[in-house]
N, CA, C and O atoms as a GROMACS GRO file, in nm:
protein
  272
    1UNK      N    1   0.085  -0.120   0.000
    1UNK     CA    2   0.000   0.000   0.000
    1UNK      C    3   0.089   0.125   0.000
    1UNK      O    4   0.188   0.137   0.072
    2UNK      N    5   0.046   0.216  -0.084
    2UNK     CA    6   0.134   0.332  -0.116
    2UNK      C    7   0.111   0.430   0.072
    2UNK      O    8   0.027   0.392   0.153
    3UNK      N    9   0.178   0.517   0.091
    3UNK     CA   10   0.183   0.635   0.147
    3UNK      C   11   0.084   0.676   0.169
    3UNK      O   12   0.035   0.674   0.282
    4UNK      N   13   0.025   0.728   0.058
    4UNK     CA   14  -0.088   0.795  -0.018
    4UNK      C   15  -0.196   0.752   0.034
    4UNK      O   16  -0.252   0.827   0.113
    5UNK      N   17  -0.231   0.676   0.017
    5UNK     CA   18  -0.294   0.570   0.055
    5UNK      C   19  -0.362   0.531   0.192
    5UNK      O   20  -0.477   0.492   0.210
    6UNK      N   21  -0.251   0.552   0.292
    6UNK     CA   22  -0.240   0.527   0.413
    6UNK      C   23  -0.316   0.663   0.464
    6UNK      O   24  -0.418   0.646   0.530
    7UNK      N   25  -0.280   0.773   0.443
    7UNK     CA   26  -0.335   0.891   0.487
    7UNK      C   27  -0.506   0.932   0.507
    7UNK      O   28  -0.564   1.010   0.582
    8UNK      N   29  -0.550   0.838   0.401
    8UNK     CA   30  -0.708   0.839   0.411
    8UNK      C   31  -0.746   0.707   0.440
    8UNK      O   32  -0.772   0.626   0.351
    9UNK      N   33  -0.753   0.679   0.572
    9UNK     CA   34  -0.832   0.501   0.626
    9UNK      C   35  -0.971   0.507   0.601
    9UNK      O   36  -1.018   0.619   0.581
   10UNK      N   37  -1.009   0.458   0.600
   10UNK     CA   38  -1.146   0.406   0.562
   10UNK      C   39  -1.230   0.529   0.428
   10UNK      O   40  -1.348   0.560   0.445
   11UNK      N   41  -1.149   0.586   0.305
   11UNK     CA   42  -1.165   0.630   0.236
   11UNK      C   43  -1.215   0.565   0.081
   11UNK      O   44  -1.152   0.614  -0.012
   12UNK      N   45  -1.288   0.493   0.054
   12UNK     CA   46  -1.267   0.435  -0.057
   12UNK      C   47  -1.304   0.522  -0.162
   12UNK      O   48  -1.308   0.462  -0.269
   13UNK      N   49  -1.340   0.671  -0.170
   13UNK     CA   50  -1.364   0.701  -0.277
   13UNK      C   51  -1.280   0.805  -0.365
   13UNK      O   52  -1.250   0.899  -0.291
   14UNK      N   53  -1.236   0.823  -0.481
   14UNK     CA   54  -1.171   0.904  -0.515
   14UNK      C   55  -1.250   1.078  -0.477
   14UNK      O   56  -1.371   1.090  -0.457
   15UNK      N   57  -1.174   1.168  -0.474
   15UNK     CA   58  -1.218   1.348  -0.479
   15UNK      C   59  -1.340   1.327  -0.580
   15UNK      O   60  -1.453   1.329  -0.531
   16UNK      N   61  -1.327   1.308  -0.703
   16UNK     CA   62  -1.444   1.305  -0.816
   16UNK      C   63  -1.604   1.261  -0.793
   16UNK      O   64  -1.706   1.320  -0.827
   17UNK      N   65  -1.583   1.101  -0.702
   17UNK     CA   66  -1.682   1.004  -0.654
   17UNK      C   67  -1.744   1.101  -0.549
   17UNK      O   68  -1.864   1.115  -0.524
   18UNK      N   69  -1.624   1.175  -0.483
   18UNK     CA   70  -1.704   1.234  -0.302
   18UNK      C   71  -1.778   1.350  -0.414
   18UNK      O   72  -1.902   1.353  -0.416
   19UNK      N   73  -1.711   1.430  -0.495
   19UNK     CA   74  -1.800   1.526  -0.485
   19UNK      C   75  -1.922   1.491  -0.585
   19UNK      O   76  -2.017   1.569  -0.576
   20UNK      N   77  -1.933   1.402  -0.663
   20UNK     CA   78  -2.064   1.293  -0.739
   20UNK      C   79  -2.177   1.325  -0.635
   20UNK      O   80  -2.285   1.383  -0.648
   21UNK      N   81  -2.096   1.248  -0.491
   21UNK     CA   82  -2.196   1.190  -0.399
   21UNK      C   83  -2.272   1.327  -0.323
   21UNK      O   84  -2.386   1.334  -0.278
   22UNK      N   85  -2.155   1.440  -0.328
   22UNK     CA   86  -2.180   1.540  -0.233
   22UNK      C   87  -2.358   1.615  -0.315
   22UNK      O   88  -2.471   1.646  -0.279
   23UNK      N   89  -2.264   1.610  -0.449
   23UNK     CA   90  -2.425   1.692  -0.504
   23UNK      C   91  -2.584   1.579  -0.514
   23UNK      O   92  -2.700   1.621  -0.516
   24UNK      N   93  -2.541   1.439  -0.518
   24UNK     CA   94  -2.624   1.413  -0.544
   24UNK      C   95  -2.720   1.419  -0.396
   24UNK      O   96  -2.841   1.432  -0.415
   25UNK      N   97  -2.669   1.409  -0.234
   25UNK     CA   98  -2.710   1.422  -0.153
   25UNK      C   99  -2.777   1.578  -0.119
   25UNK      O  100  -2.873   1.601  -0.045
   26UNK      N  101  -2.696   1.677  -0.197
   26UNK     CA  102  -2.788   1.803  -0.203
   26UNK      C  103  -2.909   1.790  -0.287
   26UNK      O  104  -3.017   1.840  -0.256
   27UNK      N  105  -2.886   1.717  -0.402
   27UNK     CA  106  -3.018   1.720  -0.517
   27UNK      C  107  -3.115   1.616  -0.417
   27UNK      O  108  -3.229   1.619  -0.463
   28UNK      N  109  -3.110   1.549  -0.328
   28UNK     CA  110  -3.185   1.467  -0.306
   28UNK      C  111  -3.284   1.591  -0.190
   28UNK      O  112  -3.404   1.616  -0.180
   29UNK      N  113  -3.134   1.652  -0.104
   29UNK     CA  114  -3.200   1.739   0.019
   29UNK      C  115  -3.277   1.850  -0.021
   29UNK      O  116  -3.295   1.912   0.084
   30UNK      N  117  -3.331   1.908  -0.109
   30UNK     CA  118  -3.375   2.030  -0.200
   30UNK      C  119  -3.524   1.901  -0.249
   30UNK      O  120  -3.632   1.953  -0.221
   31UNK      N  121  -3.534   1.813  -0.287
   31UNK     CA  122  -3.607   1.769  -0.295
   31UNK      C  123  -3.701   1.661  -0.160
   31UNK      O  124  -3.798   1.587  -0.171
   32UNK      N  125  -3.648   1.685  -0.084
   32UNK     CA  126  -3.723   1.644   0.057
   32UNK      C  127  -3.795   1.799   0.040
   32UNK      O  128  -3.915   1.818   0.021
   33UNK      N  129  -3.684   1.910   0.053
   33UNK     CA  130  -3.757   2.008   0.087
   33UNK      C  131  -3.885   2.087   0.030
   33UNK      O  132  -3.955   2.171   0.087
   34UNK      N  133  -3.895   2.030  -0.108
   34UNK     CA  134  -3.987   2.027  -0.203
   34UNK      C  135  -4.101   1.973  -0.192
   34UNK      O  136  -4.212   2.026  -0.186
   35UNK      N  137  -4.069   1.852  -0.188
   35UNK     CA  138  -4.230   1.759  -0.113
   35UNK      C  139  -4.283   1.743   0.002
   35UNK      O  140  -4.376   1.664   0.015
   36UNK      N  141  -4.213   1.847   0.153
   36UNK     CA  142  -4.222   1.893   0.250
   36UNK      C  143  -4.321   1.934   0.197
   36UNK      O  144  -4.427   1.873   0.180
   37UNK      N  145  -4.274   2.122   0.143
   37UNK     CA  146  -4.399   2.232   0.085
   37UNK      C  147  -4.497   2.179   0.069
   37UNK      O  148  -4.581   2.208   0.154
   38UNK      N  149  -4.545   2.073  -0.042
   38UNK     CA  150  -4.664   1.992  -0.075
   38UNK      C  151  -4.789   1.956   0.044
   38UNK      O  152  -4.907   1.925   0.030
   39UNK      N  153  -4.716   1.972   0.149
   39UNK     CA  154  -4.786   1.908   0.232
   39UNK      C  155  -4.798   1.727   0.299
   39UNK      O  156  -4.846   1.676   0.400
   40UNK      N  157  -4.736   1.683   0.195
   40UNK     CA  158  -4.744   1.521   0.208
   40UNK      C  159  -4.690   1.437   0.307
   40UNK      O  160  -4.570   1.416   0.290
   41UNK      N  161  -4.730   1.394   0.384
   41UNK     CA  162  -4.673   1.283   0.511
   41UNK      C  163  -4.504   1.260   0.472
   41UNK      O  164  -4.442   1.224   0.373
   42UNK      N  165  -4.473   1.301   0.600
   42UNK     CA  166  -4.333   1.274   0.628
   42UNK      C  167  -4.285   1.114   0.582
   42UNK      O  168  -4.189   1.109   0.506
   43UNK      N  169  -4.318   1.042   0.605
   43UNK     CA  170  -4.310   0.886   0.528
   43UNK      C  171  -4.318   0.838   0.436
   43UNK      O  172  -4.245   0.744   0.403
   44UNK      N  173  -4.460   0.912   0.327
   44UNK     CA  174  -4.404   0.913   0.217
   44UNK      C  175  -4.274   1.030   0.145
   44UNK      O  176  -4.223   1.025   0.033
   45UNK      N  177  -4.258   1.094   0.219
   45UNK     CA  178  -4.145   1.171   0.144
   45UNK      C  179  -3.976   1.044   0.173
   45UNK      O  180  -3.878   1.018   0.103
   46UNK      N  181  -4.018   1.006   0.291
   46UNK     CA  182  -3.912   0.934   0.304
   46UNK      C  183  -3.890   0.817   0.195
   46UNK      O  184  -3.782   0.782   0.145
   47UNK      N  185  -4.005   0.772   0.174
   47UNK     CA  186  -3.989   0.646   0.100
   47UNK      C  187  -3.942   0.702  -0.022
   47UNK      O  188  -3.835   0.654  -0.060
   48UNK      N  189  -4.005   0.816  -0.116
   48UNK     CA  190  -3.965   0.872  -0.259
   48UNK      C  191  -3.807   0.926  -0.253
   48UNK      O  192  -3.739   0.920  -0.355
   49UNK      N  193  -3.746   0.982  -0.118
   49UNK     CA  194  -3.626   0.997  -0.125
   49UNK      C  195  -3.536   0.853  -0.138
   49UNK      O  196  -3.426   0.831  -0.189
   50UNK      N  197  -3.642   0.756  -0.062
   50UNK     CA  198  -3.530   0.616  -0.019
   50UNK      C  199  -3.505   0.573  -0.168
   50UNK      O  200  -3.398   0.523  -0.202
   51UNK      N  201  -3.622   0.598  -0.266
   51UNK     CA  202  -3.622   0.494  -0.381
   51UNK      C  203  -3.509   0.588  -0.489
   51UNK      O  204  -3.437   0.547  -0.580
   52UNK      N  205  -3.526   0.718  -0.440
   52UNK     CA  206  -3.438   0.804  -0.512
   52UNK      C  207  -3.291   0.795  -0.545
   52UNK      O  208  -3.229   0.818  -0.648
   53UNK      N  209  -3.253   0.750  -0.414
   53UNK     CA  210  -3.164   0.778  -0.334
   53UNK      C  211  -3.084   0.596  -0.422
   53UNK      O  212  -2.965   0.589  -0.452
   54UNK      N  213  -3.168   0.499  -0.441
   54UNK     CA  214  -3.151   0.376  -0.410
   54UNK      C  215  -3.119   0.384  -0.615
   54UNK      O  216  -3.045   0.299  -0.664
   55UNK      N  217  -3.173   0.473  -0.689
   55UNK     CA  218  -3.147   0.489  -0.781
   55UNK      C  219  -3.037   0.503  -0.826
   55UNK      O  220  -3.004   0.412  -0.902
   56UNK      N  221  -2.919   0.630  -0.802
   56UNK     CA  222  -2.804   0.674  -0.769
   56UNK      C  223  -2.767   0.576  -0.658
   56UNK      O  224  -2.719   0.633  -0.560
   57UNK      N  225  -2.773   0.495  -0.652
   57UNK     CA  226  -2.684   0.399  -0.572
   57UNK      C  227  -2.595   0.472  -0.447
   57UNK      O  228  -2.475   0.458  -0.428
   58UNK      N  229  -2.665   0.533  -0.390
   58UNK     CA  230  -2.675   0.630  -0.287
   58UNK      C  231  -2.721   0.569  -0.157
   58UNK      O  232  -2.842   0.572  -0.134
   59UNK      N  233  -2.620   0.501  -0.048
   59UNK     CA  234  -2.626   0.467   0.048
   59UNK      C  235  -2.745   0.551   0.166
   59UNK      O  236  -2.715   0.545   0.285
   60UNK      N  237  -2.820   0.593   0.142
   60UNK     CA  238  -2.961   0.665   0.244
   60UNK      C  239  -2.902   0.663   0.388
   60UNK      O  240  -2.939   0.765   0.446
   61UNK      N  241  -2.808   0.570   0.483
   61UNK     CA  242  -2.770   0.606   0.628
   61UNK      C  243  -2.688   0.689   0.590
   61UNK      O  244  -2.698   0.774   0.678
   62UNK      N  245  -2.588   0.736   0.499
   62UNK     CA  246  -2.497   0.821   0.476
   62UNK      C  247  -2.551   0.952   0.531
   62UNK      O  248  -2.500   1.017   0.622
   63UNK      N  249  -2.700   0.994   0.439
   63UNK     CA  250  -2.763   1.122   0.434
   63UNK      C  251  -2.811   1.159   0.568
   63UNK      O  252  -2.875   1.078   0.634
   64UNK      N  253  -2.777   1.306   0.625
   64UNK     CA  254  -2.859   1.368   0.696
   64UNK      C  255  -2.962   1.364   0.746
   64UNK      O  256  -3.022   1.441   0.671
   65UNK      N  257  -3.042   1.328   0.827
   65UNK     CA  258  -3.205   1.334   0.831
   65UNK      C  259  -3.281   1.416   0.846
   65UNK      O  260  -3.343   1.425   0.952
   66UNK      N  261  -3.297   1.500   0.744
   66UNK     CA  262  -3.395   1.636   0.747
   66UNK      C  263  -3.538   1.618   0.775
   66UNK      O  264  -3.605   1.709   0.823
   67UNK      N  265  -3.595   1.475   0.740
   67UNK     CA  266  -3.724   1.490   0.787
   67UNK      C  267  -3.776   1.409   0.881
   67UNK      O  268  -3.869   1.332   0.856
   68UNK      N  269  -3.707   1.421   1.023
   68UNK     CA  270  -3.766   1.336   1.104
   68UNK      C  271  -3.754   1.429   1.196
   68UNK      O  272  -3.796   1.409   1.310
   0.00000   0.00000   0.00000
């Protein structure tokens, strides 16, 4: 194992992948906040983010929990 390497433990993703992941967890959080407005049960917003989320192969415990 390089140096390099060693400096980030439990890192598996390249700079490119984190910031992939970073926007796609904003595009997801802007859209909780969207179907908040609507009015619609907190549970189903959860579930349309989970399936969202599950789309983009987007780990969901990663994300923040804005709507609980």
């Amino acid at each position: 194992m390089s140096p390099m390497l060693k400096n980030q433990p439990g890192n598996i993703y390249t700079k490119e992948q984190q910031e992939a992941i970073r926007a796609q967890k904003a595009m997801l959080q802007v859209r909780t906040m969207q179907l908040k407005q609507t009015g619609m049960p907190i549970h189903q917003i959860n579930e349309i983010i989970r399936q969202q989320a599950a789309q983009m192969n987007l780990n969901i415990q990663e994300m923040p929990s804005h709507t609980e």
